[in-house]
C-alpha positions as CSV (number, residue, x, y, z in Angstrom):
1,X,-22.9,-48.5,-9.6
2,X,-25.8,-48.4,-12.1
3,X,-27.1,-45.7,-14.0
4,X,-30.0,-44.7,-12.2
5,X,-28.4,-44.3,-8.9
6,X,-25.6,-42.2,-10.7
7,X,-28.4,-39.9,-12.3
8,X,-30.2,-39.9,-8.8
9,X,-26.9,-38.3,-6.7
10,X,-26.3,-36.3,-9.7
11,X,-29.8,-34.8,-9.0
12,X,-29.9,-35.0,-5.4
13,X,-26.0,-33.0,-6.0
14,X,-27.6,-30.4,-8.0
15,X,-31.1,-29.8,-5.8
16,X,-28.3,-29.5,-3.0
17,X,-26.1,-27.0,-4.7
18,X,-29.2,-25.1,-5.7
19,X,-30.9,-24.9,-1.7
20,X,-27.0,-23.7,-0.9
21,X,-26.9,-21.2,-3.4
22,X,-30.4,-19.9,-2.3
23,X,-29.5,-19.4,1.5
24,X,-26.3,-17.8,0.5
25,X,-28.5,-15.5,-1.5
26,X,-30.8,-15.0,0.6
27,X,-28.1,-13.8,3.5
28,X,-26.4,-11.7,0.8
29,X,-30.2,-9.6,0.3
30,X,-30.4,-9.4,4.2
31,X,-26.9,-8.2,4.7
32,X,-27.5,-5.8,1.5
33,X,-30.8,-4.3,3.0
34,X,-28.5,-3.7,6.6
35,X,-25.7,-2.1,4.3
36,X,-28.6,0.3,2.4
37,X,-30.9,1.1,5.4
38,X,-27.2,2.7,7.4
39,X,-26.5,4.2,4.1
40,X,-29.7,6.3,4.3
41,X,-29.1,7.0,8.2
42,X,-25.7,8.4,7.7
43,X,-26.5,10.3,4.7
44,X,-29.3,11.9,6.6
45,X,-27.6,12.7,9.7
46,X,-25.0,14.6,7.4
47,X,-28.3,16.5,5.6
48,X,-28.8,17.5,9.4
49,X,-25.5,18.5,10.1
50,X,-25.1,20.4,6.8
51,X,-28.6,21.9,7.4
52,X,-27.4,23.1,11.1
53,X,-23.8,24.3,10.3
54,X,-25.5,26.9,7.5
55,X,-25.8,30.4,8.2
56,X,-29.9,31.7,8.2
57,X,-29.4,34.9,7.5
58,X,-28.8,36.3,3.9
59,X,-27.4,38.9,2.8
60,X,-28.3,42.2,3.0
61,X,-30.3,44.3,1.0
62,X,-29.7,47.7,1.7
63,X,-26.5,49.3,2.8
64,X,-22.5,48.5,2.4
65,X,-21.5,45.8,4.1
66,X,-23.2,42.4,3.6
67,X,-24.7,43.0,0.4
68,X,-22.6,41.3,-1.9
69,X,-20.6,38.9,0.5
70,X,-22.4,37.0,2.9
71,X,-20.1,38.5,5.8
72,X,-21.5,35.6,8.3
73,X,-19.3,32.8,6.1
């Protein structure tokens, strides 16, 4: 084999290894957005949930129950 066929499948080798590494990249970025946009979805339907499950009253401001302890807890 002569040199310059060598060097050409070592470059053709390298250009090969470097499209690979680009779609594996580029599938890694996809899966990555997926992964971050049901990250926000979940934390905001436990915002929701939290939101929902706390009491809307406060406490009270005159009297003796209620105005120290939120008696609704």
């Amino acid at each position: 084999m002569s040199e310059a066929c060598r060097v050409d499948t070592s470059v053709n080798a390298t250009v090969s290894m470097a499209l690979t590494l680009q779609q594996y990249n580029a599938g890694q970025q996809a899966q990555m957005s997926l992964l971050k946009e049901s990250l926000e979805t979940q934390a905001n339907q436990v915002s929701e949930i939290m939101e929902s499950a706390a009491p809307k009253d406060s406490l009270a401001s005159s009297g003796t129950v209620g105005t120290r302890i939120n008696t609704y807890a």
